[in-house]
N, C-alpha and C positions, 0 to 999 in steps of 0.2 A: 632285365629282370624277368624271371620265369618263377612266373607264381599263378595263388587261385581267386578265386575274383571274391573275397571275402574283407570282412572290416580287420582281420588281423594284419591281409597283407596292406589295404588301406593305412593302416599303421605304420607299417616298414616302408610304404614307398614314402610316406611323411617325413620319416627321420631320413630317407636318402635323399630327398629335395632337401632338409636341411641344411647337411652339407655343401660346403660353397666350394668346394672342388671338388662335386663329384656331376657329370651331366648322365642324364639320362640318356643311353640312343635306341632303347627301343624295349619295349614290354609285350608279355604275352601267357595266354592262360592255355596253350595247347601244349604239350608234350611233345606230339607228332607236328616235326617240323619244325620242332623249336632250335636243332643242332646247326637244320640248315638257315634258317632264322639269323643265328648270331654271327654264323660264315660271314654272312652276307652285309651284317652291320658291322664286323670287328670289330670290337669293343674290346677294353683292357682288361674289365671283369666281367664276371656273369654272376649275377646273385640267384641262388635256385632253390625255393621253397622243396621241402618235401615234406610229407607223403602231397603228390599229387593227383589227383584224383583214384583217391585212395588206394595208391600204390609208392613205394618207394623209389626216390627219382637218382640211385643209384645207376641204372644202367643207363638213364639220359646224361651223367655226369662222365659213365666213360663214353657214351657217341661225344658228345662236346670234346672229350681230350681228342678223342682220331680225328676230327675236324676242324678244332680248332686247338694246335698244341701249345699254342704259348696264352692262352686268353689264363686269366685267374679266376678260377670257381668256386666261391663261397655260396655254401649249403646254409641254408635256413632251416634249421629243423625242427621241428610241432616237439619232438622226445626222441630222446634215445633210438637209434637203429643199430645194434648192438652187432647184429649178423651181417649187416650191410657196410659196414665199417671198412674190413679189407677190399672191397670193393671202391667206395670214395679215397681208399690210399693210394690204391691201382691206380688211379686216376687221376691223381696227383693235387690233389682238391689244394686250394691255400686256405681254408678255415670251416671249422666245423662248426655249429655255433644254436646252440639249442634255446630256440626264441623264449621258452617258457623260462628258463631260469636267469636268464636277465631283464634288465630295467630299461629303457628307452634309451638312459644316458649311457648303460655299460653295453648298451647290444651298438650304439654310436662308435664307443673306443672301440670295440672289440671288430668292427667293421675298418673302422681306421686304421688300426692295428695290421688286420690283416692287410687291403688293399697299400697298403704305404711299407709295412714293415714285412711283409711274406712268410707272417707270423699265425698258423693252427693254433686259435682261441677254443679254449673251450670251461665250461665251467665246472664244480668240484667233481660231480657224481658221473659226468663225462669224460673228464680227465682219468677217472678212476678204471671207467672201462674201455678206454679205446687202447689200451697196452700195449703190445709191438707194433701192432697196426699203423701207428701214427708216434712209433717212440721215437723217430729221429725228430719229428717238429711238434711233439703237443708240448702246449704250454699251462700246466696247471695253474688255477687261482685257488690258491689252498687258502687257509683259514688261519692266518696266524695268533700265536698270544696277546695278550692286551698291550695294547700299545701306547703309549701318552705321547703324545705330539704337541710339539710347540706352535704359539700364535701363528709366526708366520710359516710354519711347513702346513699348518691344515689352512691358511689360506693361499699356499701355491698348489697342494694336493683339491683343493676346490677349483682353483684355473684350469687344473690339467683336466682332470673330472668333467670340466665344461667344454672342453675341445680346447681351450685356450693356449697360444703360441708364449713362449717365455716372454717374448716380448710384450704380449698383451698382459699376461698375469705383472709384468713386473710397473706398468705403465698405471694398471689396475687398483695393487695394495704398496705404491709409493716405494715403491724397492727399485735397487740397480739391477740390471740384467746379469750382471753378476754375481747377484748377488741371488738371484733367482737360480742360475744357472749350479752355484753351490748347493743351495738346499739339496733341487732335482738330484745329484751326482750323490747327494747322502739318502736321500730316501731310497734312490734306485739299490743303493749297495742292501739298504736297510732289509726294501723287501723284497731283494732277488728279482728287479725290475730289470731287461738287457735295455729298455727304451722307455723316454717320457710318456709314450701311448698306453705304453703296456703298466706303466707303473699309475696312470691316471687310472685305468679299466679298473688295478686291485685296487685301487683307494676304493672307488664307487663299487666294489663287489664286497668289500669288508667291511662296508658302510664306516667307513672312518671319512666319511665327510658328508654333509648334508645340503 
């Protein structure tokens, strides 16, 4: 993690020790040194706050790619960097992910998402502007029509929501994993979900479940 020594990132290293398959190998609030920093721990991801002291940490995201080409770099970003955009593409960044417009639980998926699925999250007004920039992988959470959902799809769309595995959800609301496994396969179709991660992230972005 390369971040700034504030109670927001105190926040995000919270939900990343939530995660039971995610270890930390190493944290740091300097810029300088941080590319050669994650050389040296190899790590699978790098999560990378920006603006870092108070600059945009676009051009530490391509030193990271020339140094480390295969690590996945998910941007935490304060808002919008609009200009800096072709820059994190250049760079081949795996997710974009603007801390202010999600909630604990969807900036969770949306982190899982990215690290498990090598899926560019991002949310509505970001999706909007990052355009060719990131049109081969962004992944919009648009806003769909009203939806009425059944007992038990908003209580599988609650398991996902939660991080929870089919198997947990199905062990959880008394259903077969099969049976579980069906709902998923029709909501996914429902809202244009390619994955359970990503289809759990819209649920908790379109607040269709609480």
């Amino acid at each position: 993690m390369i971040g700034a020594d504030t109670l927001v990132w105190d926040g995000l290293r919270t939900i990343v020790a939530r995660m039971p398959d995610v270890e930390l190998a190493g944290e740091t609030f300097e810029p300088r040194g941080a590319a050669e920093a994650v050389a040296l721990a190899a790590p699978d991801a790098v999560l990378l706050c920006s603006p870092l002291q108070g600059r945009s940490s676009a051009g530490l995201a391509r030193r990271l790619r020339e140094r480390c080409p295969g690590v996945k770099i998910v941007v935490l970003a304060e808002g919008l960097e609009a200009e800096d955009l072709p820059t994190y593409a250049a760079a081949r960044v795996s997710g974009y992910l603007v801390v202010g417009a999600l909630n604990a639980a969807a900036l969770q998926l949306g982190l899982r998402a990215v690290l498990q699925a090598n899926l560019v999250v991002a949310a509505d007004a970001v999706a909007a502007a990052v355009g060719a920039a990131f049109s081969a992988g962004a992944l919009a959470v648009t806003r769909s029509p009203a939806v009425v959902l059944k007992e038990r799809e908003q209580a599988v769309l609650r398991g996902l929501a939660a991080g929870l595995t089919r198997d947990e959800i199905a062990s959880a609301e008394h259903l077969s994993v099969r049976t579980v496994e069906r709902i998923v396969a029709t909501l996914a179709i429902q809202f244009d979900a390619p994955s359970a991660f990503v289809l759990g992230m819209k649920a908790a972005r379109l607040q269709l479940v609480s």
